[in-house]
N, C-alpha and C positions, 0 to 999 in steps of 0.2 A: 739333838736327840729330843731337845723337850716339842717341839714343833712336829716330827716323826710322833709321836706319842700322844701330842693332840691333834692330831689327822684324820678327822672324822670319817674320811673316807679307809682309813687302816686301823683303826682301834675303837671301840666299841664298850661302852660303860653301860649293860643291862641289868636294873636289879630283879632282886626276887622277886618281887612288888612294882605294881605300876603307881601306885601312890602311895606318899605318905605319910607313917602311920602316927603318926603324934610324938608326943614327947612322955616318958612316965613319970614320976614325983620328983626323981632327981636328975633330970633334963637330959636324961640319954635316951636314943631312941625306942621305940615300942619296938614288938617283934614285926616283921611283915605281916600283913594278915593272910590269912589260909587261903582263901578264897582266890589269888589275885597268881601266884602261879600256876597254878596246875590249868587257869584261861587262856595267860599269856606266853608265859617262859619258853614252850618250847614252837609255837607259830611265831616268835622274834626268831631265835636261833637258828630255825629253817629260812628266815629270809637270808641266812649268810652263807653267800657262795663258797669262803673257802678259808672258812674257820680254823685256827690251827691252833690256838690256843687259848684253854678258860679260865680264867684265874678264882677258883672257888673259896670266897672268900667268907666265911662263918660261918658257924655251926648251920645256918637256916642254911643256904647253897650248897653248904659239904652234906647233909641229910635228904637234899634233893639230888645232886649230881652223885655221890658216890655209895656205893652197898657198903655203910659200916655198921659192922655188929652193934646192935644198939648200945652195948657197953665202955663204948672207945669214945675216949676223947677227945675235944678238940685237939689236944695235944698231940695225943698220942696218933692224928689223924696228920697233922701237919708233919710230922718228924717221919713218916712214911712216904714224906710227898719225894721220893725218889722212885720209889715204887709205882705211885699212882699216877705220876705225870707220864711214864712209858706209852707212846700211843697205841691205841688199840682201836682195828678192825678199822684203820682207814678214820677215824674219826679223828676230833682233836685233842690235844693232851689236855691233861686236867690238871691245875696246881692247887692243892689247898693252900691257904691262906689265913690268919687268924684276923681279924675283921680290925681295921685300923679306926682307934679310939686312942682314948688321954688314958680312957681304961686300962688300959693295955701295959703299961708301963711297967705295974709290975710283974705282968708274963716275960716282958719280955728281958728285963734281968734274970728270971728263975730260969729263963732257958736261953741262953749265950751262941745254944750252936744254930737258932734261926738267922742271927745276924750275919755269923761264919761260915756259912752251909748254904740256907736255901736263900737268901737275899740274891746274892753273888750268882746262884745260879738260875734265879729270876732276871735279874740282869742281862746276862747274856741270854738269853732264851729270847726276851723280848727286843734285845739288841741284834739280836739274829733274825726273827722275824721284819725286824725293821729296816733290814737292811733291802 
């Protein structure tokens, strides 16, 4: 699986940003800058014949790929991702994600059913394409 997964020719790691953005005072990364998607992001995604799967992974990616009321949050944007990964009009599914950090440790004990719920059906999702 891990070889399927870095298969350059089947999986695809695009960020926001074509570069990066520095570090801020306590060594996590800056935001992407503004400037660097709305040049790139979507003349990448058009070079892919046959995209079938996004994995939108923080707040920057889920405020670009998905219509959320500006009131919702990251949380409440991933705990939907049943909803939002449903393909639509022939395009690829989309999965929110919450952006993998040391940060993150404690989201991801206050919320138990990411690990139970949408890991597992990340998993297979990507095990299915991979196959």
């Amino acid at each position: 699986m891990r070889e399927e997964f870095y298969d350059e020719d089947r999986v695809a790691v695009v960020p926001m940003g074509f570069c990066f953005p520095g570090y801020d005072q306590s060594g996590g990364d800056l935001p992407p800058r503004r400037e660097c998607a709305p040049i790139w992001r979507e003349r990448v995604l058009a070079e892919f014949s046959n995209l079938s799967l996004i994995l939108v992974i923080g707040t920057y990616a889920m405020a670009w790929h998905l219509p959320m009321p500006a009131r919702q949050s990251m949380t409440e944007t991933v705990r939907g991702w049943a909803e939002i990964s449903v393909r639509r009009g022939g395009g690829p599914s989309l999965l929110p994600l919450p952006h993998p950090s040391w940060r993150n440790s404690g989201w991801l004990k206050a919320n138990p059913w990411f690990g139970a719920d949408v890991v597992p059906a990340l998993q297979e999702r990507v095990g299915t394409l991979l196959r």
